[in-house]
N, C-alpha and C positions, 0 to 999 in steps of 0.2 A: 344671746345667741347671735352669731356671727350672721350676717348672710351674706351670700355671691351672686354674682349676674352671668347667666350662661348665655348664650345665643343658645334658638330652638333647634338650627340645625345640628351642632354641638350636642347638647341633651337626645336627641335623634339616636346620633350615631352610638353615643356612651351609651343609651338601653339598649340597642338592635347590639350592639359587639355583649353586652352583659347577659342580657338573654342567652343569649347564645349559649355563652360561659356557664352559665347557673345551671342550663339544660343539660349540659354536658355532666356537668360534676354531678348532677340528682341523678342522669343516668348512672355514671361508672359508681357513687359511693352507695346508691342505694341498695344491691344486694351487700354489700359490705354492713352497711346499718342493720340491714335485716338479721344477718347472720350473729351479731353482735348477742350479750347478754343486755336485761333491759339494765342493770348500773352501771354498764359501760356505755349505753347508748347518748348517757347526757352531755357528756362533750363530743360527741363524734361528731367531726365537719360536718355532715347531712344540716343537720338544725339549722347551722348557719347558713349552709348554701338554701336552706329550703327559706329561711328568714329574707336572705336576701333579694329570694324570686316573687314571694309577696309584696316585698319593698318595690320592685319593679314595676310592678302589675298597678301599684300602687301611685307610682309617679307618671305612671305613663297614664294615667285617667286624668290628671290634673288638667285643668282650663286656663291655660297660664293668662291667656285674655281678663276672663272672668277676676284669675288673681292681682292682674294689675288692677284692674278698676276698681276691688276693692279697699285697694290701698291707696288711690288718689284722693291726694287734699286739695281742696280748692284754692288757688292765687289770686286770680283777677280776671276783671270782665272789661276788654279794650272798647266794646261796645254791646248793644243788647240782641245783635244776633250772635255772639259766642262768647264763651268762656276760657278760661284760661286753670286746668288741672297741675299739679306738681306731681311725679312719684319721689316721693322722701329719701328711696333707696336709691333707686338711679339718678335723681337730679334731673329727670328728663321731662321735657314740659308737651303735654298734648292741649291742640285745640278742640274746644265741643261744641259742635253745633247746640244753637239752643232754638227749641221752634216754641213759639206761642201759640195756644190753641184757644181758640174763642167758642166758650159753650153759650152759644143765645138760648138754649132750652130753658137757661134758668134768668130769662129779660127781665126784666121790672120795668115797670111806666116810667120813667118821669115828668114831671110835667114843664112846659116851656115857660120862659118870665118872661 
C-alpha cells in the first residue's frame, strides 16, 4: 500500500468540502433509492455516496498525533536528557524529552566500606 503525507490543514478542508458533497447527494438521491425496486437498488449511487460518508466520519476521528507516534522508530540519544525518533514515512526526525524518575519507595541499605 502506497501512502501520502497530507498537511492537517489540507485533510481539514478536503472532509469539510466532502461532507458537504455526501450530504448533498444522500439528500437529493435518497428519495430516488427509496423509490427504486430492491434488485435495482444495488448499484444505485446512494451505497456509495452513503459508503463514502462513513469513510468520512471515519477519518475525521482519526488522531493523526497518536498515528505518528505510533509509527516512530527509534535513532539516537545525543545525550541522556533526550532522544532522537525517525518517522520512516516522512524522514522527519522529532526530539523527546526523556525525564528520569527516582522511586526511593523501593531503597535498599547498602552498607558503607
Amino acid at each position: 500500500m502506497e501512502q501520502i503525507t497530507i498537511s492537517k490543514q489540507a485533510l481539514k478542508k478536503l472532509l469539510v468540502y466532502s461532507d458537504k458533497m455526501v450530504k448533498y447527494l444522500i439528500e437529493d438521491e435518497s428519495k430516488d433509492y427509496a423509490s427504486q425496486e430492491e434488485k435495482d437498488r444495488k448499484d444505485h449511487i446512494y451505497n456509495s455516496v452513503f459508503k463514502a460518508s462513513q469513510l468520512i466520519k471515519a477519518i475525521d476521528t482519526i488522531d493523526n498525533d497518536a498515528y505518528i507516534k505510533d509509527r516512530l522508530e527509534y535513532h539516537d540519544s545525543q545525550c541522556t536528557e533526550s532522544e532522537i525518533w525517525v518517522d520512516p514515512i516522512t524522514g522527519d526526525y522529532y526530539y523527546v524529552d526523556v525525564e528520569h524518575v527516582r522511586d526511593f519507595s523501593n531503597l535498599t541499605e547498602r552498607k558503607k566500606k
